[in-house]
C-alpha positions as CSV (number, residue, x, y, z in Angstrom):
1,X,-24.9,-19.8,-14.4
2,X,-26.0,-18.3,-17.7
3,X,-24.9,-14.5,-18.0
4,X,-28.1,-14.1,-19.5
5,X,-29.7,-12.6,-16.4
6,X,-31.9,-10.2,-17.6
7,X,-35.4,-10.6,-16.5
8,X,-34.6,-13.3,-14.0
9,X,-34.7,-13.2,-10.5
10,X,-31.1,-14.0,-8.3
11,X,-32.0,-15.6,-5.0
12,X,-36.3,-15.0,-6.0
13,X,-35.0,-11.5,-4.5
14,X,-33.2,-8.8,-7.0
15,X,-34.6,-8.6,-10.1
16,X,-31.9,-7.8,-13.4
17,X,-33.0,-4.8,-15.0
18,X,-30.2,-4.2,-17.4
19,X,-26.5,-4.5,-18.2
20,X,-24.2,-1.9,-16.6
21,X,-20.8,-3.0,-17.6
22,X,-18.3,-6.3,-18.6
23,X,-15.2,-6.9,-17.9
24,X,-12.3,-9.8,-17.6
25,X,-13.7,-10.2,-13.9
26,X,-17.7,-10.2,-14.5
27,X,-20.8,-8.6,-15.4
28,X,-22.5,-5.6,-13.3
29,X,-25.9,-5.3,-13.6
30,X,-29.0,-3.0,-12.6
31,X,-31.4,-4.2,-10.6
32,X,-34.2,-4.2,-8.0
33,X,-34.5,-5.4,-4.8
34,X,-38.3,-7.3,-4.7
35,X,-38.2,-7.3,-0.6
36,X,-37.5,-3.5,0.0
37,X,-40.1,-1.8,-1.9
38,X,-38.4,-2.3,-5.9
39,X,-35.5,-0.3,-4.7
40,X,-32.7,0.2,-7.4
41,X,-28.9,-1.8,-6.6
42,X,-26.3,-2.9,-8.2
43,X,-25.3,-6.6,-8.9
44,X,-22.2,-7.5,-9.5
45,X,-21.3,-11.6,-10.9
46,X,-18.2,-12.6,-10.4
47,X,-17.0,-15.6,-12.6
48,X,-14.2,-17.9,-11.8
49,X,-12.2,-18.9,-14.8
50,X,-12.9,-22.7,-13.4
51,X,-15.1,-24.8,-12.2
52,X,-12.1,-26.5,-10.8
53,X,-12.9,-28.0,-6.9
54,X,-9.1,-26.1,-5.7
55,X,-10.6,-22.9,-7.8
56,X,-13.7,-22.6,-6.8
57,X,-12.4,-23.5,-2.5
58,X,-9.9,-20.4,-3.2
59,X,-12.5,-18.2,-4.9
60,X,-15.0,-19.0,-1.9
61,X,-12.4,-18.0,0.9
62,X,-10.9,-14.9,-0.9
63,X,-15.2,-13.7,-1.4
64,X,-16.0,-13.7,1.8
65,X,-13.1,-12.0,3.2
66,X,-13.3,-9.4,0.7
67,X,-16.9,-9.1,1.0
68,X,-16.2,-8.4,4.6
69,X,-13.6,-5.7,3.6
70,X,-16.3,-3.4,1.4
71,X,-19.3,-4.3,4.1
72,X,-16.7,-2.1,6.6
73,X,-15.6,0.0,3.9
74,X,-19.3,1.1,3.4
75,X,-19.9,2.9,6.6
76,X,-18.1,5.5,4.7
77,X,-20.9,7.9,2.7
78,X,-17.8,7.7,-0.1
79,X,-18.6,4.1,-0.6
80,X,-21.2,2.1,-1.9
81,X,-22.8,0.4,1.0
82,X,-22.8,-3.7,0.6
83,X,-25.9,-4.5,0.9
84,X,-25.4,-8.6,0.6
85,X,-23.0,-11.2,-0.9
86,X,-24.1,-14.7,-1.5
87,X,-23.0,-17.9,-4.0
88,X,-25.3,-19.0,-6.7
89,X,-24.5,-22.2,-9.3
90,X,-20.8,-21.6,-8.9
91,X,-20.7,-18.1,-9.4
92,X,-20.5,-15.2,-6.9
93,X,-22.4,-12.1,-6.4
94,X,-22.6,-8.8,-4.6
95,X,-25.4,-6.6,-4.0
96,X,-24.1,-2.7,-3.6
97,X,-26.0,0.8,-3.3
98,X,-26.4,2.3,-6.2
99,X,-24.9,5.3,-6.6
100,X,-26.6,8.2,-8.9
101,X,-24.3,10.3,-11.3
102,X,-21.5,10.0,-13.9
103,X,-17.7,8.4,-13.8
104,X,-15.0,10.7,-14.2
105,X,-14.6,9.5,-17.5
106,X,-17.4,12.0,-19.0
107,X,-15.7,15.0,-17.7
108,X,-12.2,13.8,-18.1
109,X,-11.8,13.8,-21.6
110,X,-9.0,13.7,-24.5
111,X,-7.4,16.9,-26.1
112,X,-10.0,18.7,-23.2
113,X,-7.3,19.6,-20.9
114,X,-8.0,21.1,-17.1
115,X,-6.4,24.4,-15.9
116,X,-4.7,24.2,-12.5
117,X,-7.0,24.7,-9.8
118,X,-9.4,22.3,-11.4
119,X,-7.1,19.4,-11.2
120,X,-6.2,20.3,-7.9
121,X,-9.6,20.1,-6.8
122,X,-10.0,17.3,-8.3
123,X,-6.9,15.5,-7.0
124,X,-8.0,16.5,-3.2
125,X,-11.3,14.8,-3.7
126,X,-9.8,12.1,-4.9
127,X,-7.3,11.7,-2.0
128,X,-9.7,12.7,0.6
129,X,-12.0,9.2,-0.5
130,X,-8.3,7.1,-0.6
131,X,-7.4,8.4,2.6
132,X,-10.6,6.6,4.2
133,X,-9.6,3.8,1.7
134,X,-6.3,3.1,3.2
135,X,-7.3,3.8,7.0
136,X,-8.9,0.4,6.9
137,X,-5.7,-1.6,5.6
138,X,-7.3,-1.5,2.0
139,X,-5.4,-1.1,-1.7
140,X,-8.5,-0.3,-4.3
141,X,-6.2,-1.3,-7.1
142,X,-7.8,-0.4,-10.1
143,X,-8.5,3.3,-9.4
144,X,-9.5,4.8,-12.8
145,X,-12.0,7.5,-14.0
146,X,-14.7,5.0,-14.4
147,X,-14.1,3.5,-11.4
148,X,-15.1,7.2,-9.8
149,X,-18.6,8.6,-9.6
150,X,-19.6,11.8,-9.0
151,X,-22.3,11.8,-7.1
152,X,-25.5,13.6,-8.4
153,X,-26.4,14.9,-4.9
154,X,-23.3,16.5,-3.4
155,X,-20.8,16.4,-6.4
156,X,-19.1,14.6,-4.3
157,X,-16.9,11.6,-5.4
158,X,-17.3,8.1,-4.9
159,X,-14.9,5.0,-5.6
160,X,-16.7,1.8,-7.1
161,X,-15.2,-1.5,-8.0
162,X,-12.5,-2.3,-5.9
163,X,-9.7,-4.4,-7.9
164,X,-9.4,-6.5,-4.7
165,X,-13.2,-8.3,-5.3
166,X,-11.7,-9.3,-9.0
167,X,-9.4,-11.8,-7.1
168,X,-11.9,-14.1,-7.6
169,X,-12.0,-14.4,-10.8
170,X,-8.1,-14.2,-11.9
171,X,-6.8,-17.2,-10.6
172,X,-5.6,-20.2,-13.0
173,X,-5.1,-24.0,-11.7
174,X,-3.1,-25.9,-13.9
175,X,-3.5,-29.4,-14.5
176,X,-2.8,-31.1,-11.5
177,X,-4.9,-28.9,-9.5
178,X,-2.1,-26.2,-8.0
179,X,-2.7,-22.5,-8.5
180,X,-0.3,-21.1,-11.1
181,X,-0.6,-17.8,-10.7
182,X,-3.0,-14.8,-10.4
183,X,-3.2,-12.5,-13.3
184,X,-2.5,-8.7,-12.3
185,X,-5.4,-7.2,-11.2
186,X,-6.2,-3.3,-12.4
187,X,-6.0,-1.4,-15.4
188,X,-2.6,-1.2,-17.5
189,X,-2.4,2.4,-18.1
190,X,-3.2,3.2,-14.0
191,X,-0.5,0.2,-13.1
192,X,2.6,0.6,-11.9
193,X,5.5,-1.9,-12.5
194,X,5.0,-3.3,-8.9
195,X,1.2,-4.0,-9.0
196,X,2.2,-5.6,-12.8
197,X,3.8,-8.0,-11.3
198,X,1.8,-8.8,-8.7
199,X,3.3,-6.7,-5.5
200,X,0.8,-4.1,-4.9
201,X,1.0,-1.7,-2.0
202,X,-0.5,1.8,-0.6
203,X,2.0,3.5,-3.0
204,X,0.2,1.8,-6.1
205,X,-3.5,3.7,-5.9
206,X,-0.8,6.9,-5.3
207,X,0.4,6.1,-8.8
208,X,-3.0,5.4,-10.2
209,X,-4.5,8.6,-8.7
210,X,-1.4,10.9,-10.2
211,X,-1.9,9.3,-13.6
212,X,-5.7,10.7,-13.4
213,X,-4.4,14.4,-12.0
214,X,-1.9,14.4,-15.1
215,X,-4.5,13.0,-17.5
216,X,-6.8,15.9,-16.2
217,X,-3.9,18.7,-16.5
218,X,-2.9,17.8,-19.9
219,X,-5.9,15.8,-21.6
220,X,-3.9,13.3,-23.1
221,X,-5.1,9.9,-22.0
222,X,-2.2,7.7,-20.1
223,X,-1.6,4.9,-22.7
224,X,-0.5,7.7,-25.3
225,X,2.4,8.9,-22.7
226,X,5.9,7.8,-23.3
227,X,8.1,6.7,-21.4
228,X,11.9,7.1,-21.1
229,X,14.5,4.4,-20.3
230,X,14.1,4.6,-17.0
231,X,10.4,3.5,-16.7
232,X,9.6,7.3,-15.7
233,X,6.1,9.0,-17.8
234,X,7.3,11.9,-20.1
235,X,4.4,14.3,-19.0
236,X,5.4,17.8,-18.7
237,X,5.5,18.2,-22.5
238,X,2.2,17.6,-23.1
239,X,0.7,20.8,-20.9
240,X,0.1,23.8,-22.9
241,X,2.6,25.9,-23.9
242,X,0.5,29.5,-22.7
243,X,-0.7,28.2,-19.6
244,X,1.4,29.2,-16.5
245,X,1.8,26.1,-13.7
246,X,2.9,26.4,-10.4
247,X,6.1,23.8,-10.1
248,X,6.1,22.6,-6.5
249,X,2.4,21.4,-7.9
250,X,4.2,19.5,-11.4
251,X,6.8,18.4,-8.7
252,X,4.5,16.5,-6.4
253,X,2.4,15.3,-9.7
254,X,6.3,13.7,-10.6
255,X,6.7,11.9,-7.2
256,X,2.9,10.4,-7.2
257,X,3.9,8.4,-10.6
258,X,7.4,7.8,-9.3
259,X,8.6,4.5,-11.3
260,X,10.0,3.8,-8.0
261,X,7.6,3.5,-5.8
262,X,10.1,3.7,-3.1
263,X,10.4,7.5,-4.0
264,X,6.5,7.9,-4.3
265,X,4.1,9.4,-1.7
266,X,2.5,6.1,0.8
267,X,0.1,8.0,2.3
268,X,-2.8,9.9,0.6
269,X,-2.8,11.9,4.0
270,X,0.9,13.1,3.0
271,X,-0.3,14.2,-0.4
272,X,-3.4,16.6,1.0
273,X,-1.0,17.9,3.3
274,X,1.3,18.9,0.6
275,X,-1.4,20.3,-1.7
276,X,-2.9,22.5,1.5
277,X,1.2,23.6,2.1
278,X,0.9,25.0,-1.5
279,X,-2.4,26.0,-1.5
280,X,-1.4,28.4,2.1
281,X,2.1,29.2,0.3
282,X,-0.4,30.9,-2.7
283,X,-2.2,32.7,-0.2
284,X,0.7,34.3,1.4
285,X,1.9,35.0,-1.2
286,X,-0.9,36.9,-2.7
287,X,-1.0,38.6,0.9
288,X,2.6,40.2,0.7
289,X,2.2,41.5,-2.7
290,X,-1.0,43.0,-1.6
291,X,0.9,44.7,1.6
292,X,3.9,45.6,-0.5
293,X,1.2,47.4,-3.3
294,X,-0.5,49.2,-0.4
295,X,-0.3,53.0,0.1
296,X,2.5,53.1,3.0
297,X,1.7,55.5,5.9
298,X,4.4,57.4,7.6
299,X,5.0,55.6,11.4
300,X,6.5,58.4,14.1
301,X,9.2,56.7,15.6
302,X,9.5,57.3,19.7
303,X,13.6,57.5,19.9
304,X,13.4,58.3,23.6
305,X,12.0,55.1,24.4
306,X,14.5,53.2,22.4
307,X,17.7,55.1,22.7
308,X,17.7,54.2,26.5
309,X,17.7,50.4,25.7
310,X,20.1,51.0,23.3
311,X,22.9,52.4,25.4
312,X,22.0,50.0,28.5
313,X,22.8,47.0,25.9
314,X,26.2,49.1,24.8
315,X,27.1,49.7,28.6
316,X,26.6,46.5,29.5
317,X,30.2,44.7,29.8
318,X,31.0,41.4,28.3
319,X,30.6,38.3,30.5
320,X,33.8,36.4,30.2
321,X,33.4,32.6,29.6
322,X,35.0,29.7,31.1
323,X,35.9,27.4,27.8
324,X,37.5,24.8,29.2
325,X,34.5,23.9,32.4
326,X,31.9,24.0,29.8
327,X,34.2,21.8,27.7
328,X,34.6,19.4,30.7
329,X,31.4,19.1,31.5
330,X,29.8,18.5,27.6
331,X,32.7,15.6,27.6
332,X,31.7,14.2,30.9
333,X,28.0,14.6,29.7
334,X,27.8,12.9,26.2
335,X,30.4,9.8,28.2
336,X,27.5,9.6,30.5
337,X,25.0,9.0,28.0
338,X,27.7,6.9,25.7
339,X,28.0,4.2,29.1
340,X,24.2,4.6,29.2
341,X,23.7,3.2,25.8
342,X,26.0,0.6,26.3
343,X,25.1,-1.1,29.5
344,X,21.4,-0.6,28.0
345,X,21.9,-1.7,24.8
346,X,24.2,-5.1,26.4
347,X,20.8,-5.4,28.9
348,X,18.7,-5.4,25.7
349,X,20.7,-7.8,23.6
350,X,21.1,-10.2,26.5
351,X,16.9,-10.0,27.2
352,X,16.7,-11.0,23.4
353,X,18.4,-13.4,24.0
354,X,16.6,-15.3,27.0
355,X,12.8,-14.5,25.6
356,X,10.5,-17.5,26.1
357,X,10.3,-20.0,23.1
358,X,7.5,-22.0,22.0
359,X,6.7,-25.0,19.3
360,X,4.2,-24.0,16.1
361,X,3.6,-26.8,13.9
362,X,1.5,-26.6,10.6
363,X,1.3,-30.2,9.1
364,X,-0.6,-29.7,6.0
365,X,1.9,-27.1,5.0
366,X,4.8,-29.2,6.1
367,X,6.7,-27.4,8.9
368,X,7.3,-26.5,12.7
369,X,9.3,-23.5,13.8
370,X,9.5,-22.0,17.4
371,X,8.5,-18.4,18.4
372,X,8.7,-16.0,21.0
373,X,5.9,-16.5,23.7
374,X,5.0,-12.9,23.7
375,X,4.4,-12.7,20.1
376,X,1.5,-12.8,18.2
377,X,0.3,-15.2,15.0
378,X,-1.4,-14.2,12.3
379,X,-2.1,-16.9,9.4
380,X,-1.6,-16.1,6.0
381,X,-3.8,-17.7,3.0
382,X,-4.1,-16.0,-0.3
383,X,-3.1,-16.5,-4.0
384,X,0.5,-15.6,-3.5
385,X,1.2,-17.5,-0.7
386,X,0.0,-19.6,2.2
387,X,1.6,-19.5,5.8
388,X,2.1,-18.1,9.2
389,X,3.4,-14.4,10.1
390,X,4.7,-13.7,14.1
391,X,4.5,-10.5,15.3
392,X,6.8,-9.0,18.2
393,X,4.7,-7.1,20.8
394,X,5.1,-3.7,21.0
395,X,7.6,-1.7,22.9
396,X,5.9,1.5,23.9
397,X,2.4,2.6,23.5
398,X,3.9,5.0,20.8
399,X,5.4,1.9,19.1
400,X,3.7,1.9,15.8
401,X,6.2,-0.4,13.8
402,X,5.9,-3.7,14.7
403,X,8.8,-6.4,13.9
404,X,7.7,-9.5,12.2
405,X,9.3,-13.0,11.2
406,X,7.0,-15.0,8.6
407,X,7.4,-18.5,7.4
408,X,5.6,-18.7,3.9
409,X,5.3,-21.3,1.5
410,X,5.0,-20.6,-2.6
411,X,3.3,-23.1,-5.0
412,X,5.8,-23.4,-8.1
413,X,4.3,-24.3,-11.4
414,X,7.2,-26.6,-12.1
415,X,9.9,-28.3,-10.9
416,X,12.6,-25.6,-9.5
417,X,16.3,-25.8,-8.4
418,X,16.8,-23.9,-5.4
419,X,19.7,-21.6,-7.9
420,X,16.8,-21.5,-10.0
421,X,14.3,-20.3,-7.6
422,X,17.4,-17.7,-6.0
423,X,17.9,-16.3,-9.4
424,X,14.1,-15.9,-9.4
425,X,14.4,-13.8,-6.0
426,X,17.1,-12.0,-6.2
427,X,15.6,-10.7,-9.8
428,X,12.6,-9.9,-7.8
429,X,13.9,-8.2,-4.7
430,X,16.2,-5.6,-7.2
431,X,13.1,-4.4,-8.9
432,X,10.6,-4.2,-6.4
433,X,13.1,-3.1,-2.9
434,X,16.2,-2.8,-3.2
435,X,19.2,-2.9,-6.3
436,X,21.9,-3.5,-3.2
437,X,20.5,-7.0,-2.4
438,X,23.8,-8.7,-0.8
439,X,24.9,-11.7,-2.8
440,X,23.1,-14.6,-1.5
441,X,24.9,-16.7,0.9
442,X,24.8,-20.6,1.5
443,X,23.1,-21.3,4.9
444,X,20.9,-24.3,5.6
445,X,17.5,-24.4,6.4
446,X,15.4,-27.2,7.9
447,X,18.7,-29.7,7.0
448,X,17.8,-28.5,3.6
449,X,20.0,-26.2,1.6
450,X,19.2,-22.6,1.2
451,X,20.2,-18.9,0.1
452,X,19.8,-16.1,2.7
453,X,20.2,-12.5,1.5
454,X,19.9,-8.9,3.5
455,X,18.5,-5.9,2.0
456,X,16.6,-2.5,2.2
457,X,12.7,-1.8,1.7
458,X,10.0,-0.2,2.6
459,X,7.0,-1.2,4.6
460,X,3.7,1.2,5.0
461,X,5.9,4.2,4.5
462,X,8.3,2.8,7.1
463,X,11.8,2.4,5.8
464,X,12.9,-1.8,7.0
465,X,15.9,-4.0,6.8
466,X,15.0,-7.7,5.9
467,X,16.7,-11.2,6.0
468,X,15.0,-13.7,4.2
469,X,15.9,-17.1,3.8
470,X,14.7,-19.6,1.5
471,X,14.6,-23.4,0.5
472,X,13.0,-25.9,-1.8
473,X,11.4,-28.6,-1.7
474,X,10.3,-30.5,-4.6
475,X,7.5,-28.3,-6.4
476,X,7.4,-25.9,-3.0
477,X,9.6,-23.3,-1.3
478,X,9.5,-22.2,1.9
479,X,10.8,-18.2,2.8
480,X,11.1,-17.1,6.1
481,X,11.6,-13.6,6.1
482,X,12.9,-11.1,8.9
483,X,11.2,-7.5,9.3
484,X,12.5,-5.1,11.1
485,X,13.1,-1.2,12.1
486,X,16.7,-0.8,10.7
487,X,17.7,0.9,14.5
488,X,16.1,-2.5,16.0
489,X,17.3,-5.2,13.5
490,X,20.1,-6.6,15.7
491,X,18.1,-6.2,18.8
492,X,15.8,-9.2,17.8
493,X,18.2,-10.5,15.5
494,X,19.6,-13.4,18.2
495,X,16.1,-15.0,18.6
496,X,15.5,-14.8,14.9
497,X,18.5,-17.3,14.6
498,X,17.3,-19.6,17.0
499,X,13.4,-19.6,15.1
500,X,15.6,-20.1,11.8
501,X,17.6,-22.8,13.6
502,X,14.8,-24.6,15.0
503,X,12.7,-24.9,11.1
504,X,12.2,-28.0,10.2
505,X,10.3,-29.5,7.3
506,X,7.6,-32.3,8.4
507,X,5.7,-34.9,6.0
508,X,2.5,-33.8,5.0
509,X,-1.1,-35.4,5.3
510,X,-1.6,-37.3,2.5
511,X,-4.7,-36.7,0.5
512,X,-6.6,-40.1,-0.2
């Protein structure tokens, strides 16, 4: 469709006014809504970067699921509403609220720096809009001040184009049709390494949000901040020199832009909690010094009353101790507990052993596996990878971790060696989870050779222990990858061998 739109109608409904914004992803654009009485909206068009069949298939899927995503999103007052989605000539488009006021980029502004309180105010807005964000599963992924309004009404702040939509429009298909890979979606300067290379989590909006805070505080914008060898931002040096800042504040500003984001804050929930610890640990403070500056007044002490309780405690004898019974019986006590564990633990590794297996078979993909009955399935289908996740049921109702075992398979842009593809991995897994990766062993996988390594990460803000296991197969490899609580890893590790044993690659459909 032309991006010409000004003046026309889309869908002989919303009538372009004028141009909001462009960027890599597409064109937003003011408008009015002919069928609800000329009221103003926003319309975003979303261009793929081909008009390729595979593209535009891929582009379809991803809009409507993430059109669903800001339709719930929107029942939050902090979030434009969606007020429709639809497909026109091979573009996409959504219809939002509009919201009234200014971006955070007319009040943030260079060599402008903002004292304290104001970026902490600032900050807790922020987080207070994330926090709804990430309630619903979601990663914004290109939070920046443009990307958040104030609102004219309340002053209250609102977060606009979610980096999610832009999917869309950042695939590439090469030649022969296969996706090659999605270009990161956000802004550079708000990035961190992970969401760079394509990994982006809750801890990634944490990062982005910091880098706002600490462009606030000093009023240096983030591309001019160095950075040391160590990937870290060298901040501090930029506040002012006569301006006094409290450090458990700079401290928490340091772990939101973590390089690492295993060491950064998950939760933007977390982060208001620690800003309302120091915002409490202030007012006591001011509290005691106003006590301790206070005119004392002389307190008449009653000794009669306390003199009595005094000498009872003196004239009270010792009670003499048995050592060795209360030895005894802590001895027999933990033993009790120890055999506990044991015969427990032996019942629990033997039930893992004996849960129910059952066949799941995805032709067009090109593999079968068998799972626990009791577990659940949840397909997978996005530019990274397609596949098939099984989840373990919960335990307890207080169970909030669940363990997973996912067979995924990765499109490669060329031909791969499976060394090749390891080296790829391993490189991967260091940066991103965890430097102690064990060396990868030899293992075989669907009468394929394969590489399986162990190592550390993080889920959610839970702290995991994974196995993954991988394979190739001409231009495709296939991971299967083991999730789990590090205290419940060898609980459900037995029927995790038996799904791995039972993998077998199948011949696919082929397409005529």
């Amino acid at each position: 469709m032309d991006t010409n739109l000004i003046g026309r109608s889309i869908q002989g409904r919303y009538r372009i006014t004028r141009q909001l914004g462009r960027g890599g992803a597409g064109i937003t654009f003011l408008a009015e809504d002919l069928q609800c009485f000329s009221m103003p909206c926003v319309v975003k068009q979303l261009k793929p970067r081909s008009n390729h069949p595979k593209t535009l298939s891929v582009a379809r899927r991803l809009f409507a699921r993430e059109a669903e995503i800001l339709n719930t999103l929107g029942h939050c007052d902090r979030i434009p509403r969606l007020l429709a989605y639809f497909e026109s000539e091979g573009d996409f488009f959504l219809v939002q609220e509009l919201i009234e006021g200014e971006d955070l980029s007319r009040e943030i502004i260079a060599d402008c720096p903002w004292s304290e309180v104001q970026t902490i105010a600032l900050l807790t807005d922020i987080l207070e809009v994330l926090s709804v964000i990430q309630q619903h599963g979601v990663i914004h992924r290109d939070l920046k001040p443009s990307n958040l309004m104030r609102r004219t009404r309340d002053g209250k702040i609102v977060a606009i184009d979610f980096g999610s939509v832009k999917q869309v429009s950042s695939q590439i298909i090469d030649s022969s049709g296969q996706i090659k890979h999605t270009i990161a979606v956000g802004t550079r300067s708000y990035m961190p390494t992970e969401q760079l290379m394509g990994h982006p989590g809750f801890y990634s909006d944490i990062y982005a949000v910091g880098v706002i805070a600490i462009q606030a505080l000093t009023g240096v914008p983030p591309r001019q901040l160095p950075v040391d060898n160590d990937g870290e931002l060298i901040w501090r040096d930029c506040l002012r020199n006569n301006d006094r800042y409290n450090p458990l504040f700079l401290k928490l500003l340091d772990k939101m832009v973590c390089h690492q984001f295993q060491e950064r804050y998950t939760w933007a929930e977390n982060v208001l909690l620690e800003l309302e610890k120091l915002s409490n640990k202030k007012n006591s403070e001011r509290t005691t010094l106003a006590i301790n500056t206070a005119k004392q007044q002389p307190q008449l002490i009653d000794r009669t009353k306390i003199i009595p309780a005094v000498a009872g405690k003196i004239s009270k004898p010792p009670q003499k101790t048995k050592p060795k019974s209360k030895l005894t019986l802590i001895f027999s006590f933990f033993a009790a507990i120890a055999a506990a564990l044991i015969i427990w633990g032996f019942w629990r590794y033997q039930d893992s052993r004996t849960i129910p297996l059952i066949p799941y078979s995805d032709r067009e993909q090109g593999f079968a596996i068998v799972y626990p009955q009791t577990w659940t399935q949840q397909n997978r289908d996005d530019f990274v990878a397609v596949g098939v996740i099984f989840v373990s049921t919960p335990e307890t109702e207080t169970d909030n971790f669940q363990e997973t075992v996912s067979v995924l398979i990765e499109n490669l842009s060329t031909d791969m060696s499976l060394d090749e593809y390891t080296d790829k991995s391993i490189l991967e897994i260091q940066t991103l989870s965890d430097p102690a990766v064990t060396f990868p062993k030899p293992v075989t996988l669907g009468q394929n050779e394969a590489k399986t390594v162990i190592y550390q990460g993080e889920e959610n803000g839970v702290r995991v222990k994974r196995m993954q296991t991988w394979t190739v197969e001409q231009d495709r490899a296939y991971i299967v990858t083991y999730t789990a609580a590090p205290e419940k890893y060898n609980f459900y590790l037995p029927v995790v061998n038996k799904m791995l044993d039972s993998f077998k690659l199948v011949n696919r459909p082929t397409n005529k």
